[in-house]
C-alpha positions in Angstrom: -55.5 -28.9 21.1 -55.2 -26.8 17.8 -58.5 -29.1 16.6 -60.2 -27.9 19.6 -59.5 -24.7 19.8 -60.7 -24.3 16.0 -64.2 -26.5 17.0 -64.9 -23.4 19.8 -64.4 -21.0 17.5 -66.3 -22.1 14.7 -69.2 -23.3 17.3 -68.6 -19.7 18.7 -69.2 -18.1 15.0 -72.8 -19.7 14.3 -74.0 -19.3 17.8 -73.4 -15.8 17.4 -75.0 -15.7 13.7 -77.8 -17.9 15.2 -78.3 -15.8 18.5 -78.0 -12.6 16.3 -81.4 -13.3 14.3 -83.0 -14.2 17.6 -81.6 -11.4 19.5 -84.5 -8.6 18.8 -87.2 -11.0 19.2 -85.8 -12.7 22.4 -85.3 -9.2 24.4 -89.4 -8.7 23.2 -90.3 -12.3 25.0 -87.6 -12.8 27.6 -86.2 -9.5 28.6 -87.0 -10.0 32.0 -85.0 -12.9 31.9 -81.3 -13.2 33.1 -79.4 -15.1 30.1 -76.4 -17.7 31.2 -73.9 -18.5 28.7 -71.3 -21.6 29.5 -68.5 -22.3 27.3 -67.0 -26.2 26.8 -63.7 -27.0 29.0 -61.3 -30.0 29.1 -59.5 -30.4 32.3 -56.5 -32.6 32.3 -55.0 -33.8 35.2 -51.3 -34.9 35.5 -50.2 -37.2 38.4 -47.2 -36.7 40.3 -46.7 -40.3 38.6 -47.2 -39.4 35.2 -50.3 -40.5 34.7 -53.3 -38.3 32.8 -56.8 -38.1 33.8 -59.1 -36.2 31.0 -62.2 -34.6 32.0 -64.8 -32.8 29.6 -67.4 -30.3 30.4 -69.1 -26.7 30.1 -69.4 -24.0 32.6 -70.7 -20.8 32.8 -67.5 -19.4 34.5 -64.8 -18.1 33.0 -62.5 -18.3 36.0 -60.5 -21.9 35.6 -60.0 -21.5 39.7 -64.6 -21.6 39.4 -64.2 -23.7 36.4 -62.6 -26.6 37.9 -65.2 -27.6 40.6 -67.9 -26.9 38.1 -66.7 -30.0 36.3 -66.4 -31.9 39.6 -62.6 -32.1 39.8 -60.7 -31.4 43.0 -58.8 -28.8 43.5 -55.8 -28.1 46.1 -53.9 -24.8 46.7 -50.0 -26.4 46.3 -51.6 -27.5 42.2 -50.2 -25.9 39.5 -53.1 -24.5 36.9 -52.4 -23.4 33.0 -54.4 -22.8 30.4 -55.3 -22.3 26.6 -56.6 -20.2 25.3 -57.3 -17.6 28.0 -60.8 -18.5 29.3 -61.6 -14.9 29.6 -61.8 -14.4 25.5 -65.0 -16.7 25.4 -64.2 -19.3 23.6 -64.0 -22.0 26.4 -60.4 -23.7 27.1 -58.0 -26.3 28.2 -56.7 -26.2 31.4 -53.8 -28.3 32.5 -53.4 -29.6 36.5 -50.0 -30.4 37.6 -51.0 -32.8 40.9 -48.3 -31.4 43.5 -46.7 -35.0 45.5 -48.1 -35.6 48.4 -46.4 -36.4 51.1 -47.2 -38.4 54.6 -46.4 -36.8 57.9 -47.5 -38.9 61.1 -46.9 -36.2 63.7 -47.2 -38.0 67.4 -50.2 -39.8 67.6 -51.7 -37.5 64.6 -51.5 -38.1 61.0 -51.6 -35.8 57.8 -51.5 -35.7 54.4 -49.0 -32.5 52.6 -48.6 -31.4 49.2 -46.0 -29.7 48.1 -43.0 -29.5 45.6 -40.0 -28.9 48.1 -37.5 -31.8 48.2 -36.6 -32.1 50.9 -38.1 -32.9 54.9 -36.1 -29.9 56.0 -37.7 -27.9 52.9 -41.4 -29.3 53.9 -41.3 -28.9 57.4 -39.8 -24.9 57.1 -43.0 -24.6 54.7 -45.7 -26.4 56.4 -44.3 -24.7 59.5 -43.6 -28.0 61.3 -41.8 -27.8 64.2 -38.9 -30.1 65.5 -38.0 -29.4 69.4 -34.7 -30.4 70.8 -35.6 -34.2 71.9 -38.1 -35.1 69.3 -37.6 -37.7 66.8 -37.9 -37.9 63.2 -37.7 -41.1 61.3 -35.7 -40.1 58.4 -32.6 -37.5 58.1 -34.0 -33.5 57.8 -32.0 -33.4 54.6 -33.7 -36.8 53.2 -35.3 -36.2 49.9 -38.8 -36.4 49.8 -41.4 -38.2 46.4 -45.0 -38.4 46.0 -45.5 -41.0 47.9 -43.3 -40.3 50.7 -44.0 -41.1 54.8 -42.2 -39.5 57.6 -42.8 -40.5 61.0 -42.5 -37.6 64.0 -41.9 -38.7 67.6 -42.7 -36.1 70.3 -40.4 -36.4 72.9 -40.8 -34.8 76.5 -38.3 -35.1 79.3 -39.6 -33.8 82.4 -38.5 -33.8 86.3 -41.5 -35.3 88.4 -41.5 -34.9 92.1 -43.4 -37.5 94.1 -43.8 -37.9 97.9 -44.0 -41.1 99.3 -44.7 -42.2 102.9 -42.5 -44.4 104.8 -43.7 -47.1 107.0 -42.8 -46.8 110.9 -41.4 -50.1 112.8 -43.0 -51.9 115.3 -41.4 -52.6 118.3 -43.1 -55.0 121.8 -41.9 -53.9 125.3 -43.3 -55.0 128.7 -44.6 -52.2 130.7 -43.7 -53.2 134.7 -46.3 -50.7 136.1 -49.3 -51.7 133.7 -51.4 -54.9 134.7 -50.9 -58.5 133.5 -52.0 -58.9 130.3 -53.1 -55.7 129.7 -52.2 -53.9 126.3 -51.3 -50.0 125.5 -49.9 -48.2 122.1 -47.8 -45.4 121.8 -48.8 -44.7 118.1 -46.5 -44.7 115.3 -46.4 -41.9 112.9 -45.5 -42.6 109.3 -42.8 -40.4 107.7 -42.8 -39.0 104.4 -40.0 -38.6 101.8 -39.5 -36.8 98.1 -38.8 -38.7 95.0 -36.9 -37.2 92.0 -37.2 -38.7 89.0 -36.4 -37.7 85.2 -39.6 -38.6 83.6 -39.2 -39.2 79.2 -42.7 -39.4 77.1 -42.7 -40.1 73.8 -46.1 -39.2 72.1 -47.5 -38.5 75.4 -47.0 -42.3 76.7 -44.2 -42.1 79.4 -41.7 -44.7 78.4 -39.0 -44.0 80.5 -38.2 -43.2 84.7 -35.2 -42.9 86.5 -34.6 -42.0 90.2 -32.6 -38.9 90.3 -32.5 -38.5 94.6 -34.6 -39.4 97.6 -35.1 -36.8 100.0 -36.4 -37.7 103.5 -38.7 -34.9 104.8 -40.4 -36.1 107.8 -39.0 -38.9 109.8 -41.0 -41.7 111.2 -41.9 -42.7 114.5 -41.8 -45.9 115.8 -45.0 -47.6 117.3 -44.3 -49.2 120.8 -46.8 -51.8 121.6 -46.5 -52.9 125.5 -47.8 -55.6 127.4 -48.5 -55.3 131.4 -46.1 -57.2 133.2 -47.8 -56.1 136.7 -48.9 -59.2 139.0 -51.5 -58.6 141.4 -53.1 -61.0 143.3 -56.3 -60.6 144.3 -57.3 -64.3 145.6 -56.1 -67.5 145.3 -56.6 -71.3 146.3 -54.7 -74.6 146.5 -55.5 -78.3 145.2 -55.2 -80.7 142.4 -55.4 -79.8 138.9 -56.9 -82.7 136.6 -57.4 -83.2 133.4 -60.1 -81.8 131.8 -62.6 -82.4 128.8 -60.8 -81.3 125.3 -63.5 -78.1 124.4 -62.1 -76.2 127.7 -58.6 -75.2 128.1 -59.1 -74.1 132.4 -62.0 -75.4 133.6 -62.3 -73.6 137.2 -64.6 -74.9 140.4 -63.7 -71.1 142.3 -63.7 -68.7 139.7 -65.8 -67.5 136.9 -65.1 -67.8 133.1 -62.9 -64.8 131.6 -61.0 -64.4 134.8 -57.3 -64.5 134.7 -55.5 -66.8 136.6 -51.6 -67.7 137.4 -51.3 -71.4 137.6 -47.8 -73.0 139.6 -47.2 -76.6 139.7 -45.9 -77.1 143.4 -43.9 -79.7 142.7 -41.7 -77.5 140.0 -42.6 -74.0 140.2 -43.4 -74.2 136.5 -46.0 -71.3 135.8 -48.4 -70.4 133.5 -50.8 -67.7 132.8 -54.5 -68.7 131.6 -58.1 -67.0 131.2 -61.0 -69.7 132.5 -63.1 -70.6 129.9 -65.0 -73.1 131.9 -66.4 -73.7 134.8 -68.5 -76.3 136.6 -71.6 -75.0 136.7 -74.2 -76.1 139.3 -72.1 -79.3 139.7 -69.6 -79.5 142.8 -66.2 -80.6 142.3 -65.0 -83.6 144.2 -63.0 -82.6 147.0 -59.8 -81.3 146.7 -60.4 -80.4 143.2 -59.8 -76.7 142.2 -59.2 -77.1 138.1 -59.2 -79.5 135.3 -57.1 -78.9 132.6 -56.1 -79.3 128.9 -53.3 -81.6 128.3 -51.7 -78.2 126.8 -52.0 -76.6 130.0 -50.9 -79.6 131.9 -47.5 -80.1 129.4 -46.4 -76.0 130.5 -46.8 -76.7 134.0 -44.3 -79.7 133.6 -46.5 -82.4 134.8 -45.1 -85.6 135.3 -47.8 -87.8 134.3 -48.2 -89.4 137.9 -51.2 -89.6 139.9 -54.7 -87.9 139.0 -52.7 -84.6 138.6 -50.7 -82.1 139.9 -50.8 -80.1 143.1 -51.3 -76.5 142.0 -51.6 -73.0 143.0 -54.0 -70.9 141.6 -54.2 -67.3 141.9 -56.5 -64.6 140.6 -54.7 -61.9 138.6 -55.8 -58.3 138.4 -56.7 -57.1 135.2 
C-alpha cells in the first residue's frame, strides 16, 4: 500500500512538472477544450468467505461510491467501503469492499436474495421489514443465527371460513292415480332443496391444503316428485274368441283393432289379465274364424295358458286412453 501510495505521488509530481511547461501553450491551442483528469484506483474486494478479489483501474471521479462502477465492480448498499488515501487529495487510492453475507429468503412462492450483517432471522426480518403473521411458517427458529450462505424458507399460511351452498336432491316416489286413465302418466314436480356448508378452509402459499366441515345448514327443504300412473279402466269396445300364437316380431297381433290401441286381455278359463298396446295387425288378410288375436308366447305365459288346444278363449277389451 505504502509502495503505492509513494508511485501516485511521485507520478503526481512529474505530471504536474510536465503539464506545468505545457500549460501556457495548451490554454493558446485547446482552451476551448474541457480537460479530464483520472487518477489510478485498486479496488479490493473481501468475501464474506475470506476470499480477495483485486481490481486495478483509473477514473476520472473522485467519489469511491462513482469510482467503483467506473472500474466495473458491483456495488450494493448493505457493503462496507474504506479507503486510502482520501480520493479527494488527488492522488488516486485504495478502496477496500467488505462483501455484506448474503442471505436466502424464499417467501411463499417468491424467492430473494438479502444482504446484511444482522445475525440473526429475527434481526433480518425486523430490518428487511419482513413480516411473520400469526399462522405462517418459518423453517428455522426466529432466533436461529444466520451466515453468508444461509436459506430460510417462509410458508404463508391462511385459514379462512368458506361458505358453500349445495343443492339437495328430491326423492322419487310412483302412486296410481284412480281417476286418471289406464296407462296414462302425470308429474307433480319435485323441487330440489338447498343447504349451507361451513368449512374451515387452510392455504399454504395460496394452494389450499386443508378442509374441514364445520356445520350443515339446511335452508330450503325439498320436495318430493310424485310420478302417477292412471289406474282408470274404461271400456270402450270389446270382442270374444281364441287367442293364438303369433309370429315372434309382434307381441298382440289384432284382427279388430288398430296398432297402438290399448287393450285388456282375460283368459276365460282363469281370469288371468293382462294389459297390452297392438303392435300388429292383419292387414288386408282375414282372420280365420273365431280368431280375434295371436299372441307372443310372452303374452300367452301372463295369461296362464295351459298349453292345450290352438289357444286360449279370451276377452278383449278396448281401453280408453
Amino acid at each position: 500500500m505504502r509502495n503505492f501510495f509513494y508511485a501516485v505521488v511521485s507520478v503526481s509530481l512529474i505530471g504536474f512538472g510536465f503539464f506545468s511547461a505545457l500549460n501556457s501553450h495548451a490554454q493558446e491551442v485547446a482552451s476551448d477544450k474541457l480537460q479530464v483528469t483520472i487518477y489510478p484506483y485498486q479496488i479490493t474486494e473481501i468475501k464474506p468467505s475470506g476470499d480477495k478479489v483485486i481490481t486495478d483501474g483509473v477514473s476520472s471521479s473522485v467519489n469511491p461510491i462513482k469510482v467503483i462502477p467506473d472500474l466495473k465492480v458491483a456495488y450494493y448498499p448493505e457493503d462496507r467501503i474504506s479507503f486510502f488515501p482520501d480520493p479527494k487529495l488527488g492522488f488516486g487510492s485504495t478502496i477496500k469492499i467488505e462483501r455484506a453475507p448474503v442471505i436466502s429468503v424464499k417467501d411463499g412462492k417468491r424467492s430473494k436474495q438479502y444482504r446484511s450483517w444482522v445475525g440473526t432471522v429475527e434481526e433480518l426480518f425486523g430490518e428487511k421489514g419482513i413480516e411473520i403473521g400469526t399462522d405462517d411458517k418459518v423453517s428455522v427458529s426466529l432466533s436461529a443465527q444466520i451466515f453468508d450462505g444461509s436459506t430460510i424458507s417462509i410458508t404463508r399460511v391462511a385459514i379462512t371460513n368458506v361458505v358453500e351452498t349445495k343443492l339437495i336432491d328430491f326423492a322419487i316416489q310412483e302412486k296410481e292415480d284412480p281417476n286418471l286413465d289406464y296407462g296414462k302418466k302425470r308429474v307433480d314436480a319435485g323441487v330440489k332443496g338447498e343447504k349451507k356448508l361451513t368449512y374451515r378452509v387452510t392455504r399454504e402459499d395460496g394452494d389450499e391444503v386443508s378442509r374441514v366441515l364445520l356445520t350443515t345448514e339446511i335452508t330450503k327443504q325439498p320436495k318430493t316428485q310424485i310420478n302417477y300412473t292412471g289406474t282408470k279402466v274404461t271400456v270402450l269396445s270389446s270382442v270374444r274368441g281364441t287367442a293364438t300364437i303369433g309370429p315372434k316380431q309382434c307381441s298382440i297381433v289384432s284382427a279388430n283393432y288398430r296398432a297402438g290401441t290399448l287393450v285388456r286381455i282375460t283368459n276365460s278359463a282363469n281370469g288371468a289379465r293382462v294389459f297390452g298396446t297392438v303392435d300388429c295387425t292383419w292387414g288386408t288378410a282375414t282372420a280365420p274364424p273365431g280368431i280375434v288375436l295371436d299372441l307372443s308366447m310372452s303374452v300367452l305365459s301372463s295369461l296362464k295358458w295351459n298349453g292345450l288346444g290352438a289357444g286360449p278363449s279370451v276377452l278383449v277389451e278396448e281401453i280408453k286412453q
